[in-house]
Backbone bond lengths (Angstrom), bond angles and torsions (degrees), N, CA, C in turn:
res aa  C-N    CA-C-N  psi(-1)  N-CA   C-N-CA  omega(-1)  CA-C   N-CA-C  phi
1 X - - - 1.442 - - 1.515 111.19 -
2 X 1.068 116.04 4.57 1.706 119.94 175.30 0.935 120.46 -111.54
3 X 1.405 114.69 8.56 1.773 104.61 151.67 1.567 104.40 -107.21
4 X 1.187 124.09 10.32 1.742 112.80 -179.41 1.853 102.92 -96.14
5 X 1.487 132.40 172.55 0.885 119.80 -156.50 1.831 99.10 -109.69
6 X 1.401 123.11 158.65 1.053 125.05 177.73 1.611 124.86 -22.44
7 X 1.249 124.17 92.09 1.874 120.65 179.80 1.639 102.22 106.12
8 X 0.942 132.42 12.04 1.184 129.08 176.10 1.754 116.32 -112.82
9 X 1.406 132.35 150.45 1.378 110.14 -157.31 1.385 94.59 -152.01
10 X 1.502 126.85 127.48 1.188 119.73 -156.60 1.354 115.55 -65.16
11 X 1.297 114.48 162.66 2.118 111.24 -178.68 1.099 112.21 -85.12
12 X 1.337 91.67 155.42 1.644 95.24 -158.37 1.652 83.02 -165.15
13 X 2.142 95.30 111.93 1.558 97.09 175.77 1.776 137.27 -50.51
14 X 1.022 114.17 137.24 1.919 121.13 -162.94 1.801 84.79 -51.92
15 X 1.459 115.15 -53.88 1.857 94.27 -178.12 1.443 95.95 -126.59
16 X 1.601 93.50 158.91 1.415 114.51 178.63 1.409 111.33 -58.37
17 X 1.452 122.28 154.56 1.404 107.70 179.10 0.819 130.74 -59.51
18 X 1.807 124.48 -36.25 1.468 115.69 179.71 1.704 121.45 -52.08
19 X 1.396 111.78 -43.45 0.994 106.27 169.18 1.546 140.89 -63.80
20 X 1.619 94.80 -32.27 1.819 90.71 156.36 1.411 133.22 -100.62
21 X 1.473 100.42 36.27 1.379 92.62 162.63 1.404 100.26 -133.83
22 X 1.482 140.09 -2.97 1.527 127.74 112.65 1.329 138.80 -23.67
23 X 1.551 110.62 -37.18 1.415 103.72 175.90 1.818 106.13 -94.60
24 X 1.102 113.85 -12.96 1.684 122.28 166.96 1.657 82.86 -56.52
25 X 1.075 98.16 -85.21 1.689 112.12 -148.17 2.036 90.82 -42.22
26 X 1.006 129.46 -38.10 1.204 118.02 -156.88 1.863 100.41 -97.74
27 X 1.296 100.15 30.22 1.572 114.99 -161.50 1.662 85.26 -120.63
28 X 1.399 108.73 -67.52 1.577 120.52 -166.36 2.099 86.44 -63.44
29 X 1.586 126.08 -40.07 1.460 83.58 -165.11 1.208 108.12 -71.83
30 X 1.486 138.81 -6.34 1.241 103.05 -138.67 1.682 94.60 -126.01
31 X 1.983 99.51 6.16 1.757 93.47 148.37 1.826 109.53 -106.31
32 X 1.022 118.34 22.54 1.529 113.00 144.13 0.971 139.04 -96.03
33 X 1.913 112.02 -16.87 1.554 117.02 151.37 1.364 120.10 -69.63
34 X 1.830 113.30 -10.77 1.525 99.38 179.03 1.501 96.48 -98.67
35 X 0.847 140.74 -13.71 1.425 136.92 -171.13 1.846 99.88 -84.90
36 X 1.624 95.79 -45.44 1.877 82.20 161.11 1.555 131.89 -48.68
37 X 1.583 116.57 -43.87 1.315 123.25 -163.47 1.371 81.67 -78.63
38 X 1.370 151.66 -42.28 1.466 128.97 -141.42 1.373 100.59 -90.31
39 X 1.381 114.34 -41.54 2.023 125.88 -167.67 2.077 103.25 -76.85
40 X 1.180 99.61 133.82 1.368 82.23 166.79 1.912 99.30 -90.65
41 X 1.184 106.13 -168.42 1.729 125.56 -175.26 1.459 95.92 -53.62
42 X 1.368 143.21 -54.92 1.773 127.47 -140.43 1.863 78.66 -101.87
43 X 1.333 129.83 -33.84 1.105 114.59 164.93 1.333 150.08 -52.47
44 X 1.511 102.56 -49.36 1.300 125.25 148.51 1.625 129.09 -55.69
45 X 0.952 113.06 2.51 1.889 135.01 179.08 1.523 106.47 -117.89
46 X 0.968 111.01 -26.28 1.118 99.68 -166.17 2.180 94.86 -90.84
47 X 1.442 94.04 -38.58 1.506 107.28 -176.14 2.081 105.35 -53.72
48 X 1.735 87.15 -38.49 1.423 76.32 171.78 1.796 137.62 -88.44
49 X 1.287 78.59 1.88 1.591 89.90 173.52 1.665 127.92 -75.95
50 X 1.470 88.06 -29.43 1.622 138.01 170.28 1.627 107.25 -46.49
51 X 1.934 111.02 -72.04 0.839 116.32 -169.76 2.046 117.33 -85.87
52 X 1.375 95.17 14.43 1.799 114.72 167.40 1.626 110.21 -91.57
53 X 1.041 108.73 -27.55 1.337 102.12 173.72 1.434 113.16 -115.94
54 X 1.591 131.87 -11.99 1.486 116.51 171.95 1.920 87.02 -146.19
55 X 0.855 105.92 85.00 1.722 99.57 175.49 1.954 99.12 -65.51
56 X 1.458 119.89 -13.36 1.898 82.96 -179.50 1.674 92.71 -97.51
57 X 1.802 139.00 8.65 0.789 105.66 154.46 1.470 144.38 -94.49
58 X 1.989 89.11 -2.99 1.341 99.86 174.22 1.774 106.07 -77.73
59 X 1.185 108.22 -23.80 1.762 104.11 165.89 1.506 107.77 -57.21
60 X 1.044 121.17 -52.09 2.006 112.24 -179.22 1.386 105.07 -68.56
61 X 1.341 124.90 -43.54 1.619 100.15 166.93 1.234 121.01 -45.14
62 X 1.448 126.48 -67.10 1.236 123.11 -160.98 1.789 113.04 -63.69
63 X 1.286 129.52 -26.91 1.591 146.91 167.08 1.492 91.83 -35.64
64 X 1.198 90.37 -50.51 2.243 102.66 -152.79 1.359 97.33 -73.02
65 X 1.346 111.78 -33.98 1.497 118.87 -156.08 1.856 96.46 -90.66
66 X 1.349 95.70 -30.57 2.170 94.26 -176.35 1.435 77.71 -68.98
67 X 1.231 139.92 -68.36 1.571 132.04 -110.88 1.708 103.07 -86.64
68 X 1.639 106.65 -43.38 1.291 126.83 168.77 2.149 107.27 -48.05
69 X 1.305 94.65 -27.84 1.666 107.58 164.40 1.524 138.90 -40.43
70 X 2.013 65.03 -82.85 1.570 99.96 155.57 1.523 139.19 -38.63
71 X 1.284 97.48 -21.51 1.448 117.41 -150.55 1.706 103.86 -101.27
72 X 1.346 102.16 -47.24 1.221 132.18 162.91 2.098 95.77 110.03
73 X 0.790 102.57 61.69 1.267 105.00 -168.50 1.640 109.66 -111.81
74 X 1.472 102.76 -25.89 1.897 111.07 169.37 1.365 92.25 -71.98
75 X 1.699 106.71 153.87 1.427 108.19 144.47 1.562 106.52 -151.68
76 X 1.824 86.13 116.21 1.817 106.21 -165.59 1.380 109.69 91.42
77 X 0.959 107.97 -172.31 1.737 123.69 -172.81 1.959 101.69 -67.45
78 X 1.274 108.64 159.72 1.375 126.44 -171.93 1.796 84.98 -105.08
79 X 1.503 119.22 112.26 1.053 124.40 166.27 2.008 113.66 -82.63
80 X 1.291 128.92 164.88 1.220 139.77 -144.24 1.762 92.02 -88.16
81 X 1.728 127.33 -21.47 0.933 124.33 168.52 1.672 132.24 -77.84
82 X 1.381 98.91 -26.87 1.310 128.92 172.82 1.638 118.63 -84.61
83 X 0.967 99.64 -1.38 2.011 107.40 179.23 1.641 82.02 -120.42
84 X 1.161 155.39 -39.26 1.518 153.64 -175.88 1.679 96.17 -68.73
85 X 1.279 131.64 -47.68 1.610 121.52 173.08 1.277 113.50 -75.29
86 X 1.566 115.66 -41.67 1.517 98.26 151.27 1.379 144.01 -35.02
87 X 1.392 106.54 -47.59 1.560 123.42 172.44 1.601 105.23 -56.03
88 X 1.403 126.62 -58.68 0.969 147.78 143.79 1.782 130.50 9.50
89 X 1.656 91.29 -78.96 1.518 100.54 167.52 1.580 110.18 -74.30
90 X 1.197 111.11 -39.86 1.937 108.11 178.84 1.778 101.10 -41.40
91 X 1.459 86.17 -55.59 1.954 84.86 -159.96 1.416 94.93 -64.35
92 X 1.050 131.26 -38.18 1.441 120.61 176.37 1.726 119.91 -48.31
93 X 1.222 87.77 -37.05 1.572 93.39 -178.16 1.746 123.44 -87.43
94 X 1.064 88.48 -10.53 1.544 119.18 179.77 1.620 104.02 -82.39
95 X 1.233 118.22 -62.91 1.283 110.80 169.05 1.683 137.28 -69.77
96 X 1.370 83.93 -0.85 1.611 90.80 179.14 1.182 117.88 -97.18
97 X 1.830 115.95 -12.40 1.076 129.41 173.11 1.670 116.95 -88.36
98 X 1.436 97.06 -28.05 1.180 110.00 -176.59 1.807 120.46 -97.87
99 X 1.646 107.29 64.96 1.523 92.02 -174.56 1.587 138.41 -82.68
100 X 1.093 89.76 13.75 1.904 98.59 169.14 1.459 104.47 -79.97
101 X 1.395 111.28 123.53 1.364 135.04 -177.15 1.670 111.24 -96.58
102 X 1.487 101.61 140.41 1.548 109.84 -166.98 1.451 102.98 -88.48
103 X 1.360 129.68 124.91 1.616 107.89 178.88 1.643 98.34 -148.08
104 X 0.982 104.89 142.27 1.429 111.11 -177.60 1.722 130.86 -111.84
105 X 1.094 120.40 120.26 1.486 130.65 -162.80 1.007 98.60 -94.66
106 X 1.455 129.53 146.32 1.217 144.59 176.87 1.540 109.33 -138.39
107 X 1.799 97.07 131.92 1.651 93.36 -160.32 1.188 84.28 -137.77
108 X 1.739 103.12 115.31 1.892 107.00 172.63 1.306 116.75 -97.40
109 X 1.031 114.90 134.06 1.363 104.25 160.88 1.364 154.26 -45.92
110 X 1.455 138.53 130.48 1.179 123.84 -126.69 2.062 86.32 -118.58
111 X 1.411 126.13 75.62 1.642 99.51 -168.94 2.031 84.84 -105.12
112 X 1.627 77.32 167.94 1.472 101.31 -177.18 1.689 101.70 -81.80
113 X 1.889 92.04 126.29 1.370 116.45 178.89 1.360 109.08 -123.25
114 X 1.262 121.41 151.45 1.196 136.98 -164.87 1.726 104.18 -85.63
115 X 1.153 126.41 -35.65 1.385 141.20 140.80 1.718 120.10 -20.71
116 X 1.462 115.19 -82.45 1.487 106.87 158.60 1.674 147.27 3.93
117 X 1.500 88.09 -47.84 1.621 101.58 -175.76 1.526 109.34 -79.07
């Protein structure tokens, strides 16, 4: 406390870790039991196949997919065709937001060949 300046008091997390990473952990189960009830099986496989190759976009699926929940906007299980148009409209919306285009230049080298002439 003697290098901080008069009235100031060093930080010091609101809970100890064990406890917040209990309430993480009891955070992650209980949006994978909702992501169970909402996905049926080829959906839910496919979501995890999803989150093997981009886990923060399988995190925005599932956001879209609790909240769209929440909302009451599912009705019944999210079949494996219906999470694929989902995917669908995101990227749509994704690219419309996103208009810088990826393009790639390719620059060969130009050496002196006997061929040429």
């Amino acid at each position: 406390m003697e290098g901080l300046p008069q009235g100031l008091k060093p930080q010091t997390p609101a809970e100890p870790n064990g406890e917040q990473e209990a309430r993480r952990e009891a955070e992650e189960n209980m949006r994978r039991d909702m992501i169970a009830t909402i996905l049926d099986s080829a959906a839910r496989e496919r979501l995890s196949r999803i989150a093997l190759v981009s886990p923060e976009r399988s995190r925005q699926i599932e956001a879209v997919l609790l909240r769209m929940a929440q909302t009451g906007q599912l009705r019944g299980k999210v079949t494996e065709s219906q999470l694929i148009e989902l995917l669908e409209q995101m990227e749509e919306a994704q690219s419309k937001t996103n208009t810088k285009k990826t393009t790639i230049v390719y620059q060969r080298r130009r050496d002196f060949d006997d061929d040429d002439f």
